[in-house]
C-alpha positions in Angstrom: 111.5 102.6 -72.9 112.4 99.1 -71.8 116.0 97.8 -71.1 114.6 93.9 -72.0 118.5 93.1 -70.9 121.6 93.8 -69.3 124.1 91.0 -70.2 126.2 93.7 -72.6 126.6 96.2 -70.4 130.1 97.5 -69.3 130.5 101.0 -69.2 129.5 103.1 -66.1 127.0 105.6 -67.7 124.6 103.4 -67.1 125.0 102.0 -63.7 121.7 102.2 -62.9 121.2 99.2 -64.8 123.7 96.6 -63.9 123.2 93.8 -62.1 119.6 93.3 -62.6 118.1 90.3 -63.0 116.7 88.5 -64.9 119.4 89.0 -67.5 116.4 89.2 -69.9 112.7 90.4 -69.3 110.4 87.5 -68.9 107.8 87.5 -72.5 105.1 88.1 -69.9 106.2 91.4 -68.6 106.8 92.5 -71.7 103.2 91.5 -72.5 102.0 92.6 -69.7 103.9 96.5 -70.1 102.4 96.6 -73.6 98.8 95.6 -72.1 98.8 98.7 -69.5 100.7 100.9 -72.5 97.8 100.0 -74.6 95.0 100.4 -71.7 96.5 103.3 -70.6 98.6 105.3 -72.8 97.9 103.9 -76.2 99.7 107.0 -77.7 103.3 105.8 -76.2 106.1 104.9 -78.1 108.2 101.6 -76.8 111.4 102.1 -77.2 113.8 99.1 -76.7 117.4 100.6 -75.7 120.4 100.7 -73.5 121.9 97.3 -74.2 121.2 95.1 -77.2 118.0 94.3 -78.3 118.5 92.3 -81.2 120.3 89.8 -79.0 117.2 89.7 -76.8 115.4 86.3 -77.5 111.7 87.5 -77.3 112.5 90.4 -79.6 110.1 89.4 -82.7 107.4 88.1 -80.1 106.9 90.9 -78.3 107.4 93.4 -81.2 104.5 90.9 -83.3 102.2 91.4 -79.8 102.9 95.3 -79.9 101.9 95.3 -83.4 98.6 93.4 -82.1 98.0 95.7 -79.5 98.7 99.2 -82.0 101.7 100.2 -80.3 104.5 102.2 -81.9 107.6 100.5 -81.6 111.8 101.7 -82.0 114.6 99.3 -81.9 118.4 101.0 -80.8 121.2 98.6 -81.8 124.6 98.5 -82.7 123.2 96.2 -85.6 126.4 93.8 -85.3 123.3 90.9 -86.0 121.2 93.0 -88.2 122.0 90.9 -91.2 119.8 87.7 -89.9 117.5 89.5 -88.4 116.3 92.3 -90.8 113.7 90.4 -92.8 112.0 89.4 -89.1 112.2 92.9 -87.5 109.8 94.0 -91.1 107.6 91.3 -90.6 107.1 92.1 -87.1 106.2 95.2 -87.9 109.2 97.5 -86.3 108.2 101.4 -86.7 111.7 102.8 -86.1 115.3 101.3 -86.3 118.0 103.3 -84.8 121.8 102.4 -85.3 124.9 103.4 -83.2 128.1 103.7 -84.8 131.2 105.1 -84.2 132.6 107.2 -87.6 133.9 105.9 -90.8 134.5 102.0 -91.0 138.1 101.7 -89.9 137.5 104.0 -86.8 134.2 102.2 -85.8 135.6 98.8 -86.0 138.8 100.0 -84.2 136.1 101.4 -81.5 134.3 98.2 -81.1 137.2 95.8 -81.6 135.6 94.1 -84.7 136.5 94.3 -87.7 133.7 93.7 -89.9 131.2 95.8 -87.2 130.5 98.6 -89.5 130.1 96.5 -92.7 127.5 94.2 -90.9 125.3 97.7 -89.7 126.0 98.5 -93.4 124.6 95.0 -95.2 122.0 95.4 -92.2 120.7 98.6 -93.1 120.5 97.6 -97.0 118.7 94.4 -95.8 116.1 96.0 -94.4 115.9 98.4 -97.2 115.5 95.7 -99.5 112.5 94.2 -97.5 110.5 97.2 -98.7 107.6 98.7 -96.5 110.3 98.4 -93.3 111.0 100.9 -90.5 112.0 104.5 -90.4 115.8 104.4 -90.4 118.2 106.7 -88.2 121.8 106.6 -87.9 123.4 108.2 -84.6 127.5 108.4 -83.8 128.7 109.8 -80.3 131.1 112.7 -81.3 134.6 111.4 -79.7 138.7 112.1 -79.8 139.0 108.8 -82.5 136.4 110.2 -85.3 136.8 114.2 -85.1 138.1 114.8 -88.4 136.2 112.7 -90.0 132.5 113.2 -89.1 131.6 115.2 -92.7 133.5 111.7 -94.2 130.6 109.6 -91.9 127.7 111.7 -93.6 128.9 111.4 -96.6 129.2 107.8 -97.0 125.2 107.6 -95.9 124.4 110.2 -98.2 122.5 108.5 -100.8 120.6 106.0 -97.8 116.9 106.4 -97.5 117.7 107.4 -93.9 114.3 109.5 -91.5 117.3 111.5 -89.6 121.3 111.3 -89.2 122.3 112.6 -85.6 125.7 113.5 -83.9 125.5 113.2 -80.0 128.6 115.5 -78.1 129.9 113.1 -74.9 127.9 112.7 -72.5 129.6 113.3 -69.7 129.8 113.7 -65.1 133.3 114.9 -63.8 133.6 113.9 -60.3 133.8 118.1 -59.7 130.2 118.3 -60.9 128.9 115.3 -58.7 130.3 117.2 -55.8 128.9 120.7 -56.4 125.6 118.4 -57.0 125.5 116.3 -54.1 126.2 119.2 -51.5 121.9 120.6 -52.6 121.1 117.3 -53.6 122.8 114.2 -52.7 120.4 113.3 -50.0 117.5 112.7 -52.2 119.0 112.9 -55.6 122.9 111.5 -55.1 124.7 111.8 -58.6 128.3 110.1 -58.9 131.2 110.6 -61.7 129.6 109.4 -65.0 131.8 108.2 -68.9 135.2 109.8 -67.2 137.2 106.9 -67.9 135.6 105.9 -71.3 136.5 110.3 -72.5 139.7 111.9 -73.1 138.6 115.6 -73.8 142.5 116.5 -73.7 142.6 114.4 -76.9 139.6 116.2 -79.2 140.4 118.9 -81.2 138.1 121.4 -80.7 139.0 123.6 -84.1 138.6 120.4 -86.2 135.8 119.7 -84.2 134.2 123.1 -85.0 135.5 123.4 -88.5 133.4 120.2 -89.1 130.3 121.1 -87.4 130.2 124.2 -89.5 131.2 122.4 -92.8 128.4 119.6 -92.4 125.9 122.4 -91.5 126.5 124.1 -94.7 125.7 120.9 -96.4 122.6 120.0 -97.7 121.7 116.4 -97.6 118.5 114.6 -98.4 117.9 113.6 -94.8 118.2 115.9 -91.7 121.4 116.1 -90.3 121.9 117.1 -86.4 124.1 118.3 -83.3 122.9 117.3 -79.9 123.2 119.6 -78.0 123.0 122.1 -81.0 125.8 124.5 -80.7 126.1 127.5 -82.3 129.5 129.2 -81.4 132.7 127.9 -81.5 132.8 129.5 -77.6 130.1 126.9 -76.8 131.6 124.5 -77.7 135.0 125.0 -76.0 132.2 125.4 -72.9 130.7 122.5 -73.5 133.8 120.4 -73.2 136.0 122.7 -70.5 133.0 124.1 -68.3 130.8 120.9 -67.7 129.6 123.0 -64.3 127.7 125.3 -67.0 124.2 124.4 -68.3 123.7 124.2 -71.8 120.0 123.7 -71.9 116.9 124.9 -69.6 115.1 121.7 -68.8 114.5 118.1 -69.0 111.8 116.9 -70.8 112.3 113.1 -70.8 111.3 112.9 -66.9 108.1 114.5 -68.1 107.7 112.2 -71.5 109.4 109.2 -70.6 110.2 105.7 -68.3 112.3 103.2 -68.5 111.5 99.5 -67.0 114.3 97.4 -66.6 114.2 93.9 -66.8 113.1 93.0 -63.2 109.9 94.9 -63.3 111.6 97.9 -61.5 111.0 101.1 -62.9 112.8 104.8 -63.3 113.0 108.0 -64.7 113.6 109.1 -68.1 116.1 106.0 -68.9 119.3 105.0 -67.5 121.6 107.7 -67.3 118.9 109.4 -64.7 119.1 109.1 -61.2 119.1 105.7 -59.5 115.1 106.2 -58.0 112.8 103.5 -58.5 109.5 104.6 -58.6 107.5 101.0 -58.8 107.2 97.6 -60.3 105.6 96.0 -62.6 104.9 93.4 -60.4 103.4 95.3 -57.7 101.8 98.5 -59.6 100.4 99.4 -62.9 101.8 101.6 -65.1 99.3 104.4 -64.7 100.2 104.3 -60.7 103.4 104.2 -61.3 103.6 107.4 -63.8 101.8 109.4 -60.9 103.6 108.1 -58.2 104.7 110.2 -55.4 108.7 110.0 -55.9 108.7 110.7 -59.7 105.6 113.8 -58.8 108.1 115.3 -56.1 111.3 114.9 -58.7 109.8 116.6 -61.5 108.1 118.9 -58.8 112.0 119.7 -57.7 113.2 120.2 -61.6 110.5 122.6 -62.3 111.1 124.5 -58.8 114.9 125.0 -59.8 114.2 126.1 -63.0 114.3 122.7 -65.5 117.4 121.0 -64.3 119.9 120.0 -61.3 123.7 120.5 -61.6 124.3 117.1 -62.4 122.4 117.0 -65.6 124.5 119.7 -67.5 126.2 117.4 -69.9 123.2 114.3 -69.7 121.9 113.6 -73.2 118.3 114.9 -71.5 119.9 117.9 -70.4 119.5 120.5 -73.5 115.9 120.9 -73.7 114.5 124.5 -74.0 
């Protein structure tokens, strides 16, 4: 995964982000990841995330110079620009498209303080539709306190899109309580800090609307998958999801196993941004087949595996449900 900027960034569950620089990655390190992806793991997916890559100015290059070199590629965005750019992300030769939103219309523009946000992802998605042999196309909403209620309303409305997958994400989420218990094992070599506290007011969901949902849109067939993440299956869960974040849901991490994200300075580390701050190389200084084998990444998923799949600060990371 590459974070090819961090201009957008403003919320804390990605710290490990901020403040790098160059705002955007140079078109040579791009070119230069894809070269070593291609040399050395030609299977790979490049993902573009964390901020906003359709803002990114070497976006179609580097996605036309993937294409060159075979690569698979996914785009995450919160398609506010997709309009212009959907007929250029096709020719390019994007594999996957992924869009963020919020709910229904009115509570997604509320959320992002515009008010035509949802109706531009909308036009966006139909304009890449329209452009025929275009990417896979999934749709993703963070379950909060401002769209419970009206999630089965969100599925609905995208009912009849051509859409690969439709997935609901619970929040993500580190109470300070949890980076304590963590850091007293582990904050010498794996230091883990409050995480989305301020952003989250679990107080606020209702968890039997919540539940009454999650079971209605489960018992609904749709012509595209639809999904939970985690995937609870008790309405007990979920109240322990929400009011026991100390309490694993899942077994293990995968994603420090499967994947890496280089930010725009060359710099590299686990998974992607909501892991812990380690970097384990650069660009500039290693290649990417050193730096997948490199000693600090070896020893952390050497200390996952010896303490059974997970630390107790990843109990409510998107990573952290893995089986």
């Amino acid at each position: 995964m590459c974070d090819v900027g961090t201009k957008n960034l403003k919320s804390n569950f990605a710290s490990n982000l901020v403040g790098t620089h160059p705002i955007n990655m140079p078109v040579e390190l791009i070119k230069k990841i894809f070269d070593q992806t291609s040399h050395y793991f030609p299977d790979s997916k490049i993902g573009y995330g964390f901020t906003e890559p359709l803002v990114y100015p070497h976006l179609i290059e580097s996605l036309e110079y993937a294409r060159k070199k075979e690569l698979h590629t996914s785009v995450t965005t919160n398609a506010l620009t997709l309009p212009h750019k959907a007929k250029a992300l096709v020719d390019a030769g994007l594999n996957e498209l992924f869009i963020s939103l919020d709910g229904p219309e009115d509570v997604h523009n509320y959320i992002r303080g515009h008010k035509s946000s949802f109706q531009r992802a909308v036009k966006g998605i139909e304009s890449v539709l329209d452009q025929g042999l275009g990417p896979e196309i999934g749709v993703f909403c963070v379950i909060t306190e401002w769209n419970i209620g009206r999630l089965k309303e969100f599925v609905d409305f995208f009912s009849q899109f051509p859409l690969k997958h439709l997935g609901f994400m619970h929040t993500n989420f580190t109470p300070q309580s949890v980076a304590d218990a963590h850091n007293l094992t582990f904050g010498d070599t794996y230091p883990a800090t409050d995480s989305n506290i301020n952003e989250i007011n679990i107080e606020a969901m209702d968890m039997d609307v919540l539940w009454e949902e999650v079971v209605a849109i489960k018992n609904n067939e749709y012509c595209f998958p639809v999904t939970f993440s985690p995937n609870i299956d008790s309405k007990s869960d979920l109240l322990d999801f929400y009011y026991k974040p100390e309490k694993l849901m899942g077994k293990r991490c995968h994603d420090a196993f499967n994947n890496i994200m280089i930010k725009s300075d060359g710099s590299v580390i686990p998974a992607h941004g909501r892991c812990y701050n380690l970097t384990i190389g650069n660009l500039y200084n290693d290649n990417l087949k050193s730096i997948w084998n490199s000693s600090v990444i070896s020893q952390f998923r050497k200390t996952l595996n010896e303490v059974g799949g997970l630390l107790p600060a990843c109990s409510r990371c998107c990573s952290g449900f893995g089986k």
